[in-house]
C-alpha positions as CSV (number, residue, x, y, z in Angstrom):
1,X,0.0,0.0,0.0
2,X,1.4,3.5,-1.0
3,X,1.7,6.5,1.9
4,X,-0.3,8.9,1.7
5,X,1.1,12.3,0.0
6,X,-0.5,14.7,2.5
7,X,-1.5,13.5,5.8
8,X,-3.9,16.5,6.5
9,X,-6.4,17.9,4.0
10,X,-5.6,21.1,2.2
11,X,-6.8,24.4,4.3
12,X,-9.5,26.3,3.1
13,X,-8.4,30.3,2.5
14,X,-10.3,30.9,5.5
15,X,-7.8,28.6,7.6
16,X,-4.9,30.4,4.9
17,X,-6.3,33.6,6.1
18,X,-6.0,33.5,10.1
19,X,-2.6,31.7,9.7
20,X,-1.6,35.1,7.8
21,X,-2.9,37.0,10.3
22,X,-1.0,35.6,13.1
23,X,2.0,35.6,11.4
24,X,1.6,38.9,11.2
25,X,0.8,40.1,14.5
26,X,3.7,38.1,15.6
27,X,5.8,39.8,13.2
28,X,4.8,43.4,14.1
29,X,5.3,42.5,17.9
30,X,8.8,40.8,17.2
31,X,10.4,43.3,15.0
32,X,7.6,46.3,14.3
33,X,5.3,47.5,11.6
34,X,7.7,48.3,9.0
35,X,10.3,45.2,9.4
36,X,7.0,43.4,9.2
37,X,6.0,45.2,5.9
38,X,9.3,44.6,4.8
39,X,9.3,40.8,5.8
40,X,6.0,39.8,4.7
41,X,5.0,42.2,1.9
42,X,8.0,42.9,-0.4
43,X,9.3,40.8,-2.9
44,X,13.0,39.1,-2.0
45,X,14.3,41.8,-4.2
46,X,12.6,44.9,-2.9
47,X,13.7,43.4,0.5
48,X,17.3,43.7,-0.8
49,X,17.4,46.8,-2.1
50,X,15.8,48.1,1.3
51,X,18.0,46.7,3.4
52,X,20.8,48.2,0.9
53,X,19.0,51.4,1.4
54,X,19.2,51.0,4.9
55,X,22.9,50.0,5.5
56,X,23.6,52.8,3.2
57,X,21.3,55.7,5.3
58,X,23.3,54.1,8.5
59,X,27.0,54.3,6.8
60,X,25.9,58.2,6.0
61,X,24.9,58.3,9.8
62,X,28.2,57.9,11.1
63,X,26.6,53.7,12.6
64,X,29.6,51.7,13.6
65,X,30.3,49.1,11.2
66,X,32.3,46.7,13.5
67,X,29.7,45.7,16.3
68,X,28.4,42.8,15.4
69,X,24.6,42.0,16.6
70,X,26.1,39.7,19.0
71,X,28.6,41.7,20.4
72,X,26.0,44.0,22.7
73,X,27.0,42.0,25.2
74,X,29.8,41.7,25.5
75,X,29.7,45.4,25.3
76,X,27.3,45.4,28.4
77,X,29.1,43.3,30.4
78,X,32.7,45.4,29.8
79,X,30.7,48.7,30.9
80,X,29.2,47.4,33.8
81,X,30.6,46.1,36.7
82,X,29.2,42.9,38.2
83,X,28.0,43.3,41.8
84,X,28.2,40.2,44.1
């Protein structure tokens, strides 16, 4: 006998719907409205030209290049003193 190829039943757009819509709000309370936007409603390459926008406005902003994302905290850590 041969598996089945699905092993639920399509969702109706309804079901497609509210999915969206929670994937949303989760977006816009993770990252905000507009990094949701970007995420969810532009194309792969309007998201890369965006972000290339953006790196570009923050370069023109005097934004430190060399921190890392991870590096906060480290940064934290060096500035404050731990208290025992």
């Amino acid at each position: 006998m041969k598996a089945p190829l699905r092993l639920m039943p399509p969702w109706s757009k309804e079901q497609l719907a509210h999915i969206r819509e929670i994937q949303r709000d989760f977006h816009v309370r993770a990252f905000g409205e507009e990094l949701a936007r970007v995420n969810l409603d532009m194309t792969i390459e309007e998201r890369h030209r965006y972000l290339d926008w953006m790196r570009e406005l923050a370069r023109q902003n005097g934004v430190p290049r060399e921190r890392g994302a991870f590096d906060l905290e480290k940064h934290l850590r060096e500035d404050k003193p731990r208290v025992k």
